[in-house]
C-alpha positions in Angstrom: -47.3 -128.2 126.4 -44.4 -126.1 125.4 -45.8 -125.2 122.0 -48.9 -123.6 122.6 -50.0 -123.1 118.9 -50.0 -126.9 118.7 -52.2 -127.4 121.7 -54.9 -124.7 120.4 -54.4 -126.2 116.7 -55.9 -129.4 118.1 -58.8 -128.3 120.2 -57.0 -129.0 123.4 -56.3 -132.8 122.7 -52.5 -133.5 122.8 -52.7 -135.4 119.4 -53.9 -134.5 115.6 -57.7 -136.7 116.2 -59.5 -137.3 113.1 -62.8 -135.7 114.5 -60.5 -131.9 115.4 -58.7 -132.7 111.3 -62.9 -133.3 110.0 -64.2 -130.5 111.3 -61.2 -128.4 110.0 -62.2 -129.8 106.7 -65.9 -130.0 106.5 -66.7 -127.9 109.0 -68.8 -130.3 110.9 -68.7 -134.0 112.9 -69.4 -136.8 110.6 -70.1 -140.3 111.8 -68.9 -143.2 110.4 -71.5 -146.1 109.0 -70.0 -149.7 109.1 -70.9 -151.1 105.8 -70.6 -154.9 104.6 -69.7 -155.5 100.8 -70.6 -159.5 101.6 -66.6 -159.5 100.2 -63.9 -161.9 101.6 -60.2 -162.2 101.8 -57.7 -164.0 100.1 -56.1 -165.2 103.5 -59.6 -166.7 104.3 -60.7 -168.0 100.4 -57.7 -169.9 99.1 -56.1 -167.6 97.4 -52.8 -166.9 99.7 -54.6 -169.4 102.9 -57.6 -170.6 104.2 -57.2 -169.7 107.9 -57.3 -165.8 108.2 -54.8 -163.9 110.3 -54.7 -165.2 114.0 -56.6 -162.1 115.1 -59.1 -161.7 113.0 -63.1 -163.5 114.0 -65.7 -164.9 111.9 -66.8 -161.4 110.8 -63.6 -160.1 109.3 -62.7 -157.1 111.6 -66.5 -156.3 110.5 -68.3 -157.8 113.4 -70.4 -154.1 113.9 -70.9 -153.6 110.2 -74.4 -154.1 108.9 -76.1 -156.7 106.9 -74.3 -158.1 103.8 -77.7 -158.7 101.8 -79.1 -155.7 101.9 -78.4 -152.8 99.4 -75.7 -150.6 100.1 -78.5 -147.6 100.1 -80.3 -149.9 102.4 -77.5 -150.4 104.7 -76.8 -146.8 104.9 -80.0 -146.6 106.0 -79.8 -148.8 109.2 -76.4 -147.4 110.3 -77.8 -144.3 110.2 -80.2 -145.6 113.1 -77.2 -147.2 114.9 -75.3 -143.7 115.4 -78.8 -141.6 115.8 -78.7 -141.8 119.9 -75.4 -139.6 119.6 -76.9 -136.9 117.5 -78.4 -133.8 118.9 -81.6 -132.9 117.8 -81.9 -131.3 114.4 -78.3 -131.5 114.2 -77.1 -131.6 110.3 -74.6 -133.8 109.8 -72.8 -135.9 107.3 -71.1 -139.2 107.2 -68.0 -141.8 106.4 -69.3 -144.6 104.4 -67.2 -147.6 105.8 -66.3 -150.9 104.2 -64.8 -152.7 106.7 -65.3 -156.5 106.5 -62.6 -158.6 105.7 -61.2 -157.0 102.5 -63.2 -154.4 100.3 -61.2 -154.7 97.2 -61.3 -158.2 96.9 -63.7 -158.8 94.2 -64.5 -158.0 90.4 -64.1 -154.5 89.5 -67.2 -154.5 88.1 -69.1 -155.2 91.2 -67.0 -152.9 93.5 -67.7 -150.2 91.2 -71.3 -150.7 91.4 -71.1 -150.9 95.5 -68.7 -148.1 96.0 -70.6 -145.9 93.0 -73.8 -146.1 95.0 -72.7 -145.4 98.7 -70.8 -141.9 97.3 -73.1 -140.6 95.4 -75.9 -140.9 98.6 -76.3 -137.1 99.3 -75.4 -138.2 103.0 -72.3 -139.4 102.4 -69.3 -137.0 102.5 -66.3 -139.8 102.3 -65.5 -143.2 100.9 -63.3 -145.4 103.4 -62.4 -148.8 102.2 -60.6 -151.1 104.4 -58.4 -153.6 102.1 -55.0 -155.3 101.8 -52.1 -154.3 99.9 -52.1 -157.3 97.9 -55.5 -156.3 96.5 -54.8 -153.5 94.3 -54.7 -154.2 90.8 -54.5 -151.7 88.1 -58.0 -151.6 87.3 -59.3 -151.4 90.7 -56.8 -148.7 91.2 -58.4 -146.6 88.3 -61.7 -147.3 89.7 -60.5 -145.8 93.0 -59.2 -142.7 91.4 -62.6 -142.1 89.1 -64.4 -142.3 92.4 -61.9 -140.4 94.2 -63.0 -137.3 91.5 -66.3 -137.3 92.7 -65.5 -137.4 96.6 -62.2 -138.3 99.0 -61.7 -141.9 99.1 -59.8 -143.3 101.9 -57.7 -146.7 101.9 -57.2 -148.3 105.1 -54.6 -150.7 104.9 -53.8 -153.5 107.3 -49.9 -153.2 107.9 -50.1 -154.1 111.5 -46.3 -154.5 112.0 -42.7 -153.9 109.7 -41.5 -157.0 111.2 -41.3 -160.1 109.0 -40.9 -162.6 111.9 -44.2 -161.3 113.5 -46.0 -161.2 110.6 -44.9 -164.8 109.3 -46.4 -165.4 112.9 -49.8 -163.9 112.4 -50.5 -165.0 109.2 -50.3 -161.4 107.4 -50.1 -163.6 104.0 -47.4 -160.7 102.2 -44.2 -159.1 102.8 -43.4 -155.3 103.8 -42.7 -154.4 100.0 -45.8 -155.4 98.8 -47.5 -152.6 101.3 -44.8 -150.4 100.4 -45.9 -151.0 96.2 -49.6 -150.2 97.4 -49.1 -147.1 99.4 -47.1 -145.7 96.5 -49.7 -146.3 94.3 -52.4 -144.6 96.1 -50.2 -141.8 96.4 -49.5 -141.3 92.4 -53.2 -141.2 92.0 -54.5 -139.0 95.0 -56.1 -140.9 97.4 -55.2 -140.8 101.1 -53.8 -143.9 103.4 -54.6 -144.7 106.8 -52.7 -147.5 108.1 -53.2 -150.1 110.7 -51.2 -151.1 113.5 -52.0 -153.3 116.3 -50.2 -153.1 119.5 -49.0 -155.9 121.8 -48.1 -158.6 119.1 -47.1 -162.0 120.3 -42.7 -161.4 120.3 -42.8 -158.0 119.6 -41.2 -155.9 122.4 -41.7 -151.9 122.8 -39.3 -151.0 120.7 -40.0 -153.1 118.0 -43.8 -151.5 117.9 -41.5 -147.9 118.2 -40.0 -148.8 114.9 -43.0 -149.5 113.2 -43.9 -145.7 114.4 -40.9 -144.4 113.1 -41.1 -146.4 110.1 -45.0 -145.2 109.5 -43.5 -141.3 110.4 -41.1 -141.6 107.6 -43.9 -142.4 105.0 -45.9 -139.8 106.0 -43.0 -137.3 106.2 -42.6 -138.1 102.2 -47.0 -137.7 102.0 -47.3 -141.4 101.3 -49.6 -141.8 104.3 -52.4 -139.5 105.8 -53.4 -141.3 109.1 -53.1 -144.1 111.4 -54.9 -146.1 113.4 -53.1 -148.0 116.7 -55.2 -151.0 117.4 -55.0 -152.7 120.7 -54.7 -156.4 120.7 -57.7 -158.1 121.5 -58.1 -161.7 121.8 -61.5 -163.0 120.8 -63.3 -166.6 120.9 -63.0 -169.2 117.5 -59.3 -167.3 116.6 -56.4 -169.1 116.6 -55.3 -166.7 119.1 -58.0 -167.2 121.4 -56.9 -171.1 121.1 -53.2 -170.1 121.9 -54.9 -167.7 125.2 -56.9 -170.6 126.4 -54.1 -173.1 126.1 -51.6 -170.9 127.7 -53.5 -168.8 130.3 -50.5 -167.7 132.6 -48.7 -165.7 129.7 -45.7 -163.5 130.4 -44.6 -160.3 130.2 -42.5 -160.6 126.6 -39.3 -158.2 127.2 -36.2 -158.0 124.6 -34.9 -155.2 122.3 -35.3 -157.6 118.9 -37.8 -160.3 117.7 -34.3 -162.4 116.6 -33.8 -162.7 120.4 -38.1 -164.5 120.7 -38.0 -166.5 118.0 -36.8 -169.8 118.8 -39.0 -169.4 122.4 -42.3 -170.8 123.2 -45.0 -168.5 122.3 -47.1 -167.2 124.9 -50.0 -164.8 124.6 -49.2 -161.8 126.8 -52.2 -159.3 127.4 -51.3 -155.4 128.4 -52.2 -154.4 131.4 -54.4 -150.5 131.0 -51.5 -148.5 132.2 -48.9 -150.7 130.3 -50.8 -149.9 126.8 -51.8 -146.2 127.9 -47.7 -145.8 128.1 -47.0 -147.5 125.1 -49.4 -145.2 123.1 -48.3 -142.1 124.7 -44.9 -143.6 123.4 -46.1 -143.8 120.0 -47.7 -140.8 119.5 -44.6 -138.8 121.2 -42.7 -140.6 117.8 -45.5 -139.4 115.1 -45.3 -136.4 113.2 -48.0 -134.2 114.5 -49.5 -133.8 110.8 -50.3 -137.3 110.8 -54.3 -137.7 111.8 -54.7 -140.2 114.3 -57.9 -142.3 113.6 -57.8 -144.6 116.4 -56.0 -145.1 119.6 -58.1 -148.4 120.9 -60.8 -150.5 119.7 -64.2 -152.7 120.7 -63.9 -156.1 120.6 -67.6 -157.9 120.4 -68.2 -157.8 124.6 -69.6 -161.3 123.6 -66.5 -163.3 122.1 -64.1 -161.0 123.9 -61.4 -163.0 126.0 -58.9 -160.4 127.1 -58.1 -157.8 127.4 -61.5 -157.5 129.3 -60.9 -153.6 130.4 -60.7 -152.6 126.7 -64.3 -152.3 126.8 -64.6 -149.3 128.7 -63.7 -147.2 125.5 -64.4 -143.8 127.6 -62.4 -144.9 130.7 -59.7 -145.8 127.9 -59.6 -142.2 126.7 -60.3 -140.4 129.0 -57.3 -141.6 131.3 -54.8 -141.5 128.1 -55.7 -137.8 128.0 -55.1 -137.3 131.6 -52.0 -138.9 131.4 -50.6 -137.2 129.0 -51.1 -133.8 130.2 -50.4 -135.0 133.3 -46.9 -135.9 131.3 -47.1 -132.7 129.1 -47.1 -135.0 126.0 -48.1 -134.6 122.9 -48.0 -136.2 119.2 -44.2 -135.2 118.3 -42.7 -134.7 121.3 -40.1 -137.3 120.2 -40.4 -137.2 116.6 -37.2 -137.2 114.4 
């Protein structure tokens, strides 16, 4: 690495992780507890549609989250158990409370202030994160949000996915790129930080379109608009609409061409990234980041049980730990490229 400040700044990762930026901050690991607010989405309720996003399962990108009828305290409680096997002994630790279920401000203000209130004032809790949509930030919940951002950080994680209209017409986002762009504005007048989310490997989109949904997320957090991002892998799970268009069209094909213009009109079939394919195109990405941006994610776990493809994404360590390899192999790191 030819900056070697940047290296030691980041614990000898090549990118700004969220667990090197948390310990910088509080001075410890915390562990994120999946949390269900028994919430659902306006894409899934009638409100925008009634069919979700093509991605998205039964449980709402919240398939590991805990038990929607139990108390927020009391859900706190079992997700405490779920992460206990990767504590050491008497360690002391602290944690992310984590709405993530279909979308967390989707409800009346009154009960998400009763939810929210009691998972950050639990002494164990250190953040707030609360997965939403754009198109679910009303003034009032927005005043909520910054009342309980005085008593601890919030975090908004906000489903972009893609800048591209034709793509997101495709997966059903349900709004357009101004209405994200309205939301993260607001978040910033009132102090709480945005993590954004991107999935990689979109049915039409080629490499560089995803590269200009990096630069376009670099750009927002050059200005402090955004805090962190998450790069999702694509996965293709059973009772989705993608899984139908998978199953129907099983032979796929590599999907090559410097605009989405160029795809439109074609046939759409579902192509699924090889290992080394996506490992590339996130070195790619993070080489196109500014390195102050905190990188919350750089894969995912689909359910092993509804999980078509891609089947290797399972191996979360084998993910990693040949993405690091690579890249020092590459002497990469988060900025190389960035403009």
């Amino acid at each position: 690495m030819q900056n070697i400040n940047m290296k030691q700044m980041w614990d000898d990762k090549r990118y700004h992780s969220l667990d090197y930026e948390l310990k910088k901050t509080f001075g410890m690991k915390l562990y994120k507890l999946s949390l269900n607010g028994g919430m659902s989405c306006p894409n899934r309720d009638g409100t925008i549609d009634t069919t979700g996003c093509i991605f998205c399962s039964q449980g709402g990108s919240g398939d590991f989250s805990t038990d929607s009828n139990l108390s927020v305290t009391e859900q706190i409680k079992d997700a405490k158990k779920l992460v206990a096997n990767k504590l050491k002994s008497k360690e002391h630790v602290k944690y992310i409370a984590y709405f993530q279920a279909y979308t967390n401000t989707h409800a009346p203000v009154s009960y998400l202030k009763r939810i929210f209130t009691e998972a950050i004032v639990h002494p164990d809790i250190a953040i707030l994160s609360i997965a939403t949509r754009p198109d679910c930030l009303g003034d009032d919940i927005l005043s909520l949000l910054k009342d309980l951002n005085s008593k601890k950080p919030v975090w908004i994680e906000l489903g972009l996915q893609t800048i591209h209209e034709n793509t997101a017409l495709f997966i059903r986002r349900g709004y357009e790129l101004p209405i994200f762009e309205k939301a993260v504005i607001a978040l910033h007048n009132i102090g709480i930080d945005v993590i954004v989310h991107t999935i990689l490997g979109l049915p039409k989109e080629s490499k560089n379109d995803m590269l200009k949904t990096m630069r376009y997320i670099g750009g927002l957090s050059d200005k402090g608009y955004v805090q962190g991002i998450k790069l999702q892998l694509l996965h293709i799970l059973k009772g989705t609409e993608l899984g139908r268009l998978y199953e129907e069209d099983k032979q796929g094909h590599v999907i090559s061409g410097d605009s989405l213009s160029s795809l439109k009109n074609k046939p759409i079939n579902i192509d699924v990234l090889s290992m080394e394919d996506y490992i590339d195109l996130v070195i790619a990405c993070l080489e196109r980041l500014p390195k102050e941006l905190v990188i919350h994610r750089l894969t995912g776990d689909g359910p092993k049980d509804i999980l078509l493809a891609p089947l290797w994404s399972s191996n979360k360590r084998l993910v990693l730990n040949t993405l690091h390899h690579t890249m020092k192999k590459a002497d990469s790191w988060q900025g190389k490229l960035y403009t």
